[in-house]
MDTraj code that builds the backbone (N, CA, C; nanometers):
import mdtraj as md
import numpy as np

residues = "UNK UNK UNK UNK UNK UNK UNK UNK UNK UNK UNK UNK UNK UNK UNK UNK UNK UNK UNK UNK UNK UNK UNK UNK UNK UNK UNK UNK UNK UNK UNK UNK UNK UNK UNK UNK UNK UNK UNK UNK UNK UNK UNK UNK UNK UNK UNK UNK UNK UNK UNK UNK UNK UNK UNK UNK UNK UNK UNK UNK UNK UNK UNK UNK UNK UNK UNK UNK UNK UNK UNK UNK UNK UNK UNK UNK UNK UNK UNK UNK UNK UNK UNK UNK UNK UNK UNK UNK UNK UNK UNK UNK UNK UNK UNK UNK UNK UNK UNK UNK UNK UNK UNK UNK UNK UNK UNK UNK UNK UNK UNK UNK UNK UNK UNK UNK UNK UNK UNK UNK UNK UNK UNK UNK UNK UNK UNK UNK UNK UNK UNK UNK UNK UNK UNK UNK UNK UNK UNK UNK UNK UNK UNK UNK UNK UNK UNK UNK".split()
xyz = np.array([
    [0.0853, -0.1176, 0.0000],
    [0.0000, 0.0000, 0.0000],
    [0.0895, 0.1234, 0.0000],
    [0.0159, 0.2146, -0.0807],
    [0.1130, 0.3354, -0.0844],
    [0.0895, 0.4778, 0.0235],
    [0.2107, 0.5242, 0.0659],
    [0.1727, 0.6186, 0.1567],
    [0.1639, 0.7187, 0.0750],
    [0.0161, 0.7891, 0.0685],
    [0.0103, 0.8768, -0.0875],
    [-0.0856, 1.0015, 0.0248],
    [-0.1143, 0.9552, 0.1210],
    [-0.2323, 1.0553, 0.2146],
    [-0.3886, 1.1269, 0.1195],
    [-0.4547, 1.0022, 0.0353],
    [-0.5545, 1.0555, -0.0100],
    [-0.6678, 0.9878, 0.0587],
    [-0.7960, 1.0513, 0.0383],
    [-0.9441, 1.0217, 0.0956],
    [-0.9374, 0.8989, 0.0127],
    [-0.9987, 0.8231, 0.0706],
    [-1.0121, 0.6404, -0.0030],
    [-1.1396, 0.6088, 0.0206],
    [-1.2100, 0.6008, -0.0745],
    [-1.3522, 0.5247, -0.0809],
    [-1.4655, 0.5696, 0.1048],
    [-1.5044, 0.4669, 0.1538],
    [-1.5541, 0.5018, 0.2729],
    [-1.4411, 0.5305, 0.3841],
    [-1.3274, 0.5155, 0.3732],
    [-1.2652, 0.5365, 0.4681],
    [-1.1284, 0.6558, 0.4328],
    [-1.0408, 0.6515, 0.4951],
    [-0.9425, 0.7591, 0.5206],
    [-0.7898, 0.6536, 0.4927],
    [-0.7267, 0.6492, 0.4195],
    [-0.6003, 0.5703, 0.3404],
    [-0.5037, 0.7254, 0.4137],
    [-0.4378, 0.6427, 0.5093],
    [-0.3291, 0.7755, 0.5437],
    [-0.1715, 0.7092, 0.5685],
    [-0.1813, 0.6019, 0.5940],
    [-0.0410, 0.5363, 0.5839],
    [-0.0310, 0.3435, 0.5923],
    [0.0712, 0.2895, 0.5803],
    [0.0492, 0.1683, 0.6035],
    [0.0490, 0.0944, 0.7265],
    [0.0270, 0.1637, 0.8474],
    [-0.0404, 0.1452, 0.9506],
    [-0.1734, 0.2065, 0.9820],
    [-0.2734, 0.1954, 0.9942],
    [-0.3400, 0.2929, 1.0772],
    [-0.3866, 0.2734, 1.2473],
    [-0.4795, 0.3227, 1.2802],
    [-0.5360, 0.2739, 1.4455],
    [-0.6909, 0.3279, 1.4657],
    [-0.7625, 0.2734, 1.5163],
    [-0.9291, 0.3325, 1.5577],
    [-0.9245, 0.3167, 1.6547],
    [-0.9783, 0.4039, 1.7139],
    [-1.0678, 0.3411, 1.8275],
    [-1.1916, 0.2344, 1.8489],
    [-1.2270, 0.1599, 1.9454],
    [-1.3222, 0.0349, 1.9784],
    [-1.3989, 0.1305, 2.0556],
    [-1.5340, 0.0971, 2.0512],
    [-1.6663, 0.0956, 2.1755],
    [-1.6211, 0.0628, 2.2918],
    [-1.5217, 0.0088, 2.3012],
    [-1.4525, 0.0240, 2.4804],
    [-1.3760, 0.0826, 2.5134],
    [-1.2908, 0.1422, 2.4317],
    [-1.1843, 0.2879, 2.4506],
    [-1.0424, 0.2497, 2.4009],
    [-1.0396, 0.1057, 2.4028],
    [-0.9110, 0.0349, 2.3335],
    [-0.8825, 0.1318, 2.2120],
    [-0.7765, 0.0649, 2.1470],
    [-0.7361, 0.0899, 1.9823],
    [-0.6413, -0.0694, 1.9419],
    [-0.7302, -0.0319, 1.8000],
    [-0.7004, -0.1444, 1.7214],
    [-0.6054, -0.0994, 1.6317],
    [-0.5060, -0.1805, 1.5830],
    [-0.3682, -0.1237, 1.4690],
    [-0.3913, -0.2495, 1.3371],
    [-0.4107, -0.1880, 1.2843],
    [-0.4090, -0.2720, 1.1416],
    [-0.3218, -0.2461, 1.0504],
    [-0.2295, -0.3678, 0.9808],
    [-0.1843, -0.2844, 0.8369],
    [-0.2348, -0.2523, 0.7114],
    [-0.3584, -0.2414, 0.7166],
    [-0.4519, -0.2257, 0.6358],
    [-0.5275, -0.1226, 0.6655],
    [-0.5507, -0.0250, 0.5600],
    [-0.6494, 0.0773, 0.6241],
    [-0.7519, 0.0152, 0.7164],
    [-0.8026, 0.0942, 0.7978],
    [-0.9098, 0.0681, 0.8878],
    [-1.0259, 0.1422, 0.8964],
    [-1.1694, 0.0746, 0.8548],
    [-1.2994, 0.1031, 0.8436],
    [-1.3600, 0.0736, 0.9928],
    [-1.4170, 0.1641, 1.0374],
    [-1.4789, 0.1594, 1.1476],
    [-1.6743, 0.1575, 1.1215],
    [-1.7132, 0.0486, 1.1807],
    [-1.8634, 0.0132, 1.1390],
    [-1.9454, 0.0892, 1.2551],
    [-1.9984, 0.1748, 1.2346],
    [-2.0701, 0.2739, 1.3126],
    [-2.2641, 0.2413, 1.2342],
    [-2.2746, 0.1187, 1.1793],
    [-2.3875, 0.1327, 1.1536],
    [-2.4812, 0.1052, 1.2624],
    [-2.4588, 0.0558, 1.3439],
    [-2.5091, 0.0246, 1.4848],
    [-2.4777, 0.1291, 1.6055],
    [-2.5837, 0.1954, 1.6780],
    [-2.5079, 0.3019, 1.7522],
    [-2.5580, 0.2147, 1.8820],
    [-2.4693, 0.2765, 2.0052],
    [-2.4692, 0.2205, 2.1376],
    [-2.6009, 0.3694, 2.2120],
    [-2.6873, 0.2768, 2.3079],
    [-2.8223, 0.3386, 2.3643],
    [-2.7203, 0.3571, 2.5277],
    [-2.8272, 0.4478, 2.5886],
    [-2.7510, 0.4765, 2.7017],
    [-2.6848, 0.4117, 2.8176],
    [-2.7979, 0.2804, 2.8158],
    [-2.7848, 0.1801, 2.8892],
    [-2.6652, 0.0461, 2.8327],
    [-2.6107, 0.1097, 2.7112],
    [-2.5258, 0.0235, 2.6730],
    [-2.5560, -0.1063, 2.5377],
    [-2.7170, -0.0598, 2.5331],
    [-2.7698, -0.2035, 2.4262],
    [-2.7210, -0.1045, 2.2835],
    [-2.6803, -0.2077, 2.1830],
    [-2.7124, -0.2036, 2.0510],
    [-2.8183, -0.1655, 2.0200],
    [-2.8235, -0.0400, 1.9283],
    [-2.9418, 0.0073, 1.8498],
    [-2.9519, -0.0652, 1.6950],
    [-3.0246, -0.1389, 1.6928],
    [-3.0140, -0.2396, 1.5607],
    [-3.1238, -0.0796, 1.4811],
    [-3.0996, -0.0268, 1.3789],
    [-3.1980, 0.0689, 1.3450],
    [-3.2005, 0.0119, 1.1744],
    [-3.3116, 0.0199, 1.1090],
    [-3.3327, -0.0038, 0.9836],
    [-3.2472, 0.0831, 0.8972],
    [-3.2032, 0.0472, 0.8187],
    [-3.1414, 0.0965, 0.6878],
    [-3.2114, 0.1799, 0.7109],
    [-3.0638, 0.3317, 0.6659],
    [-3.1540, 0.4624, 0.6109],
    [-3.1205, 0.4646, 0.4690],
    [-3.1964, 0.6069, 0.4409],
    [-3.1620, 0.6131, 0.2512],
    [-3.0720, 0.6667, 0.3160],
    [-3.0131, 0.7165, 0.1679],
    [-2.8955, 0.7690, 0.1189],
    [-2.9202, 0.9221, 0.0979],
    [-2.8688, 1.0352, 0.1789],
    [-2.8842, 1.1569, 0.1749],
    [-2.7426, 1.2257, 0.0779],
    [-2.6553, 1.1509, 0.1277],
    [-2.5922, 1.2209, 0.0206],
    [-2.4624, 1.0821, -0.0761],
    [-2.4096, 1.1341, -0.1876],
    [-2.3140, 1.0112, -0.2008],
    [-2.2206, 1.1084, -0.3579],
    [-2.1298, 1.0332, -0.2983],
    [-2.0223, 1.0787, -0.3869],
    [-1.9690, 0.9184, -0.4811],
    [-1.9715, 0.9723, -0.6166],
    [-1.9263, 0.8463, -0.7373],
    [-1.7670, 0.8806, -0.7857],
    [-1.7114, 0.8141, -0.7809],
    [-1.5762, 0.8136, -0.8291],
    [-1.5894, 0.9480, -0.8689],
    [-1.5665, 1.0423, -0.7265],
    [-1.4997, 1.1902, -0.7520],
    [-1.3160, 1.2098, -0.7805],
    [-1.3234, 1.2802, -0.8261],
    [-1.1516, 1.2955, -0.8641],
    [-1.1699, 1.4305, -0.8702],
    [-1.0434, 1.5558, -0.8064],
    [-1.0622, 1.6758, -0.8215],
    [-0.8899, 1.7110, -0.8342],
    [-0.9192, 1.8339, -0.9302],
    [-0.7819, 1.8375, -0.9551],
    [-0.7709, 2.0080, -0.8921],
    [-0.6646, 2.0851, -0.9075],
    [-0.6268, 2.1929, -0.8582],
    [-0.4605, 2.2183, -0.9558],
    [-0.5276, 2.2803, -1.0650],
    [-0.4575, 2.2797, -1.1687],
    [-0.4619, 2.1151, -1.2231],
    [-0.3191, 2.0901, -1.2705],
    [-0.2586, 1.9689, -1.2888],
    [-0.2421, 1.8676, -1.1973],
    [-0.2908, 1.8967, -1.0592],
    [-0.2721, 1.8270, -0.8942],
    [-0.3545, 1.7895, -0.9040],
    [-0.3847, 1.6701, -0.8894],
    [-0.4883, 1.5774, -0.8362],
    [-0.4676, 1.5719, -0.6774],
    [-0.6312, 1.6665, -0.6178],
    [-0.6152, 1.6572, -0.5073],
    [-0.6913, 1.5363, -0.4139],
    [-0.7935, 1.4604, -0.5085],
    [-0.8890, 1.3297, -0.4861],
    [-0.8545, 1.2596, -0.6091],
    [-0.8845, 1.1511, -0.5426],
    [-0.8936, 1.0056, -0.6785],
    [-0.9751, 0.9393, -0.6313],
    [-1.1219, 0.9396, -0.7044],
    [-1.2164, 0.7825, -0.7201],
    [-1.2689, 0.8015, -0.5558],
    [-1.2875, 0.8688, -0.5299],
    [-1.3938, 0.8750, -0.3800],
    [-1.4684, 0.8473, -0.4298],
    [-1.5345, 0.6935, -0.3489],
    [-1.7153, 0.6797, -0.3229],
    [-1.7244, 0.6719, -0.1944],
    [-1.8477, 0.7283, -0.1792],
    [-1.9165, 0.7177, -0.0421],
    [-2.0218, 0.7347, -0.0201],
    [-2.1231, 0.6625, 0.0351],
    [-2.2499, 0.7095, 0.0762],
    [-2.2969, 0.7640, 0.2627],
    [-2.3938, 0.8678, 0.2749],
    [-2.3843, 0.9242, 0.3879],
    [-2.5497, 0.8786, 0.4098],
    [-2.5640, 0.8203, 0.4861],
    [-2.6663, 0.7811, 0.5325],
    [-2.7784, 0.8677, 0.5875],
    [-2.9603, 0.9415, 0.5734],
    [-3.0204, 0.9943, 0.6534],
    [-3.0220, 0.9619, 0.7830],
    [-2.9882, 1.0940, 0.8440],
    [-3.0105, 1.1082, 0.9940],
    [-2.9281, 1.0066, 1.0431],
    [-2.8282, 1.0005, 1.0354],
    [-2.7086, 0.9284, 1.0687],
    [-2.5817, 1.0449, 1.0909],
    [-2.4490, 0.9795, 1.2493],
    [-2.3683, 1.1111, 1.2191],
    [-2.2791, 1.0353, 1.1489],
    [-2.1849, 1.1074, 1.0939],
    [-2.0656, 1.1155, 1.0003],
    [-1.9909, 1.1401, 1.0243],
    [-1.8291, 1.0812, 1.0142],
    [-1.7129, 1.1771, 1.0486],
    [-1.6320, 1.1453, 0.9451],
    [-1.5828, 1.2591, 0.8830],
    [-1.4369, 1.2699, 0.8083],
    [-1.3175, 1.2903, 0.8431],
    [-1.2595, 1.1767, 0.8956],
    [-1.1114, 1.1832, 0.9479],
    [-1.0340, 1.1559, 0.9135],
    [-0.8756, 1.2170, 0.9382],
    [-0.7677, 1.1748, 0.8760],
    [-0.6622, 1.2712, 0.8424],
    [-0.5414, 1.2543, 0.8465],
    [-0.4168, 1.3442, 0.8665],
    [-0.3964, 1.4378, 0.8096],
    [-0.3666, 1.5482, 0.8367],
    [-0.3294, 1.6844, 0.7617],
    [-0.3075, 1.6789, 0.5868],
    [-0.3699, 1.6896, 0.5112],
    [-0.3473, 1.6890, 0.3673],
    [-0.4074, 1.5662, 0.2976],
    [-0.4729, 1.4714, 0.3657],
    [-0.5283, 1.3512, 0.2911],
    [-0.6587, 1.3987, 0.2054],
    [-0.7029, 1.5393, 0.2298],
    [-0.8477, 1.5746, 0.1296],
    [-0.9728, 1.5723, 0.1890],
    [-0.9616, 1.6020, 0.2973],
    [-1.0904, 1.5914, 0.4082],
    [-1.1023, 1.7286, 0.3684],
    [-1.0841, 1.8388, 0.3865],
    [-1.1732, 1.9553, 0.3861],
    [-1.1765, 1.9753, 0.1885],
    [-1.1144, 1.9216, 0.1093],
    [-1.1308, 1.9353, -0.0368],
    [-1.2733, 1.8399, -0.1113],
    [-1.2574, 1.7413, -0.0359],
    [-1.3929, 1.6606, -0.0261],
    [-1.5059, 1.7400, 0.0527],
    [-1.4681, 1.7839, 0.1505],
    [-1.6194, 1.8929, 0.2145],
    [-1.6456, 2.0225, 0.0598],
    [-1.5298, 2.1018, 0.0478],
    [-1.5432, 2.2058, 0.0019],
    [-1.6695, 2.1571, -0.1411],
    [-1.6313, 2.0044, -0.1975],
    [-1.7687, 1.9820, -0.2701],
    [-1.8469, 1.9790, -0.2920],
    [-1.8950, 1.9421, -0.1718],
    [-2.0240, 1.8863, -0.1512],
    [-2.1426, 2.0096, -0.1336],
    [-2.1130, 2.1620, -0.1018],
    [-2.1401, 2.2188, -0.1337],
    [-2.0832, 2.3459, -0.2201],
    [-2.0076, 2.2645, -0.3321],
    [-1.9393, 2.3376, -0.4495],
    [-1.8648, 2.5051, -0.4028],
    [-1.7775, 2.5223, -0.2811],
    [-1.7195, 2.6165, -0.2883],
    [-1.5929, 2.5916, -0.3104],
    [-1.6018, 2.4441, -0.4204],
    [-1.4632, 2.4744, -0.4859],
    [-1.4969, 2.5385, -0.6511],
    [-1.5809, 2.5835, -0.6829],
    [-1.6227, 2.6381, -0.7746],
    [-1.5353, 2.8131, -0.7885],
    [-1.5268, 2.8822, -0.6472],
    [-1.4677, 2.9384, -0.6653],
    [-1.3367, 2.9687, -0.6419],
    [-1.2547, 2.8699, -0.6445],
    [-1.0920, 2.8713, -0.6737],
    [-1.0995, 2.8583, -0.8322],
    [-1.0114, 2.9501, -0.8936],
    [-0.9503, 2.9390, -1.0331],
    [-0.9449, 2.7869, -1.1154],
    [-0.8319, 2.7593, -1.0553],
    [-0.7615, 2.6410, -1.1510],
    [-0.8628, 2.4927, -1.1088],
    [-0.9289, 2.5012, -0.9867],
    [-1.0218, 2.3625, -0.9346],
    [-1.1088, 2.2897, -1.0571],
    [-1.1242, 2.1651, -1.0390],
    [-1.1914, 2.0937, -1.1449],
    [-1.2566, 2.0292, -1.0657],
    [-1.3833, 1.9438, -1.1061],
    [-1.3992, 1.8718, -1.0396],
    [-1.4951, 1.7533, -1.1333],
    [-1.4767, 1.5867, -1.1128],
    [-1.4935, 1.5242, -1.2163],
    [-1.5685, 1.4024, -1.0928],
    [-1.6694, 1.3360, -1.1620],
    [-1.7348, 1.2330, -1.1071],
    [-1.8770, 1.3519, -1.0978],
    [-1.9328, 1.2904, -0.9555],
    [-2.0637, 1.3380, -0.9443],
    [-2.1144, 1.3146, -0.7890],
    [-2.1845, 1.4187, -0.7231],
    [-2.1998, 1.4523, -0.5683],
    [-2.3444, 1.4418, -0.5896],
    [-2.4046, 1.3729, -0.5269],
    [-2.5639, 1.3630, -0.5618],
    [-2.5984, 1.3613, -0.3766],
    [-2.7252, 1.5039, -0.4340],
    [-2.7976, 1.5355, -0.2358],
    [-2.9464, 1.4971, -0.2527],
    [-2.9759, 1.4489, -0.1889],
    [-3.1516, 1.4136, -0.2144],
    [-3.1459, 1.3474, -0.3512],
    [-3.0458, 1.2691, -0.4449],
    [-3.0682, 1.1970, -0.5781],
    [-2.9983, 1.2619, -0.6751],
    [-3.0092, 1.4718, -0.6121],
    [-3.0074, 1.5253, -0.7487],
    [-2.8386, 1.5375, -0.7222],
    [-2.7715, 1.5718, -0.8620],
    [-2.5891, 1.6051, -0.8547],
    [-2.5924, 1.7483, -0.8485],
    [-2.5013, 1.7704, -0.7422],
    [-2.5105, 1.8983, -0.7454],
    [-2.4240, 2.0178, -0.8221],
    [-2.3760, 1.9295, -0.9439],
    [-2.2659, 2.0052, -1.0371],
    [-2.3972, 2.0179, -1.1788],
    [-2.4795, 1.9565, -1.1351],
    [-2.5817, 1.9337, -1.2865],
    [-2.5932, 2.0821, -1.2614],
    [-2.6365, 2.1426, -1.4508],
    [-2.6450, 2.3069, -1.4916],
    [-2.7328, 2.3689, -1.4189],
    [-2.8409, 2.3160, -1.3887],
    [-2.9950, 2.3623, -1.3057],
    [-2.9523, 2.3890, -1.1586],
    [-2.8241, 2.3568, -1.1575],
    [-2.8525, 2.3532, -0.9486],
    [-2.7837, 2.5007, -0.9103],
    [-2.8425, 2.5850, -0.8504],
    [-2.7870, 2.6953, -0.8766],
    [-2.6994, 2.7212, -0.7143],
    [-2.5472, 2.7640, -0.7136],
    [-2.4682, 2.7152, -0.5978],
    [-2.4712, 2.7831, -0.4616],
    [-2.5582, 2.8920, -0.4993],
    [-2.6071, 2.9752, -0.3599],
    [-2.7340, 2.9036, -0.2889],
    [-2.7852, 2.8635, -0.3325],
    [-2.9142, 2.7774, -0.3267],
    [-2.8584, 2.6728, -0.2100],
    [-2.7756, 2.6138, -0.3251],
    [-2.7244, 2.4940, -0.2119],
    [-2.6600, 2.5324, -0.1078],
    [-2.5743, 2.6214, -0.0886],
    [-2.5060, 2.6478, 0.0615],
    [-2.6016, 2.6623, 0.1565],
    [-2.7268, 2.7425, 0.1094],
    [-2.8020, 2.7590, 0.1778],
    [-2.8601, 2.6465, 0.2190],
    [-2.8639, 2.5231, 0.1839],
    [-2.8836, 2.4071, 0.2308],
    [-2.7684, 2.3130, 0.2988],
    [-2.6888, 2.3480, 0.2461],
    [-2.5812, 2.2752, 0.2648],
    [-2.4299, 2.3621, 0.3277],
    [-2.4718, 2.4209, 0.5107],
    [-2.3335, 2.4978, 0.5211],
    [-2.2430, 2.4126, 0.5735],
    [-2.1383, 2.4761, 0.5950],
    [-1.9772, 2.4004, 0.6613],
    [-1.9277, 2.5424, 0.7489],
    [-1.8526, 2.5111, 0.9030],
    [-1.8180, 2.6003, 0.9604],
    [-1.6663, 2.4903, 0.9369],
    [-1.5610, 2.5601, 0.9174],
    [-1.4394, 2.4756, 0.9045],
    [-1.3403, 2.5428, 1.0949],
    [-1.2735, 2.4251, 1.1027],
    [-1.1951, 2.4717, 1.2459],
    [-1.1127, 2.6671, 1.1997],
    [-1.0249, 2.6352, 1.1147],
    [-0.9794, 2.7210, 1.0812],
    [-1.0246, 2.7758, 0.9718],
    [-1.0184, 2.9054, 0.9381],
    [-1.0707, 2.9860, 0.7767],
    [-0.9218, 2.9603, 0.6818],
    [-0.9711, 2.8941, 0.6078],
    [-0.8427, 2.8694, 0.4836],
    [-0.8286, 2.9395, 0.3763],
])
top = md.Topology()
chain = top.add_chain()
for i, resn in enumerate(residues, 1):
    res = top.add_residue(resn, chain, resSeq=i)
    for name in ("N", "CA", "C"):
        top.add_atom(name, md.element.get_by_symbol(name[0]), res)
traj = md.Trajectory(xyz[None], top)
């Protein structure tokens, strides 16, 4: 596996070790990226919440984004489940906030940004000509830790 620090499919590809955390506070080390299954959430008393499949609120298809000639993503898929939480994690420069900046297209306004595949919210893509990009922020904001 290559240490390349990009967003990888459902999970976060950041080196050829990684580590998670467990539901008991442990950590697990794999040499294999590591997917953490959060489809089951823990109730207060400690039981498994077995909850029915949700749809799909949002999902990304083999996105690839470039920044100029830089490929800053390759081939992200992912689906984000309704009313489910989410986390995007992973080491300084792997494409976690370049993958946010998509999803509600404020990479539209950097110059040289491209962006190739397809971000679909409620079904619709939100790069299709009709979707107009103020619209969507307004649906779709991001407060980032730092202003970049």
């Amino acid at each position: 596996m290559s240490n390349d620090n990009t967003l990888s499919q459902a999970g976060v590809q950041s080196d050829d070790t990684t580590s998670s955390a467990t539901t008991d506070g442990t950590r697990n080390s794999t040499e294999d990226r590591a997917l953490v299954d959060v489809s089951n959430t823990i109730t207060a008393d400690g039981d498994a919440d077995a909850r029915p499949e949700a749809s799909t609120v949002l999902a990304a298809r083999d996105l690839d984004v470039y920044y100029g000639d830089e490929r800053a993503l390759q081939g992200v898929d992912i689906e984000i489940p309704e009313n489910r939480v989410t986390a995007v994690i992973g080491p300084s420069g792997c494409g976690k906030s370049t993958f946010l900046r998509c999803i509600n297209r404020m990479n539209d306004l950097v110059d040289a940004a491209r962006v190739e595949g397809e971000i679909r919210f409620n079904g619709k893509n939100v790069y299709d000509d009709d979707v107009d990009p103020v619209a969507l922020r307004r649906r779709i904001g991001m407060v980032f830790q730092q202003p970049n």
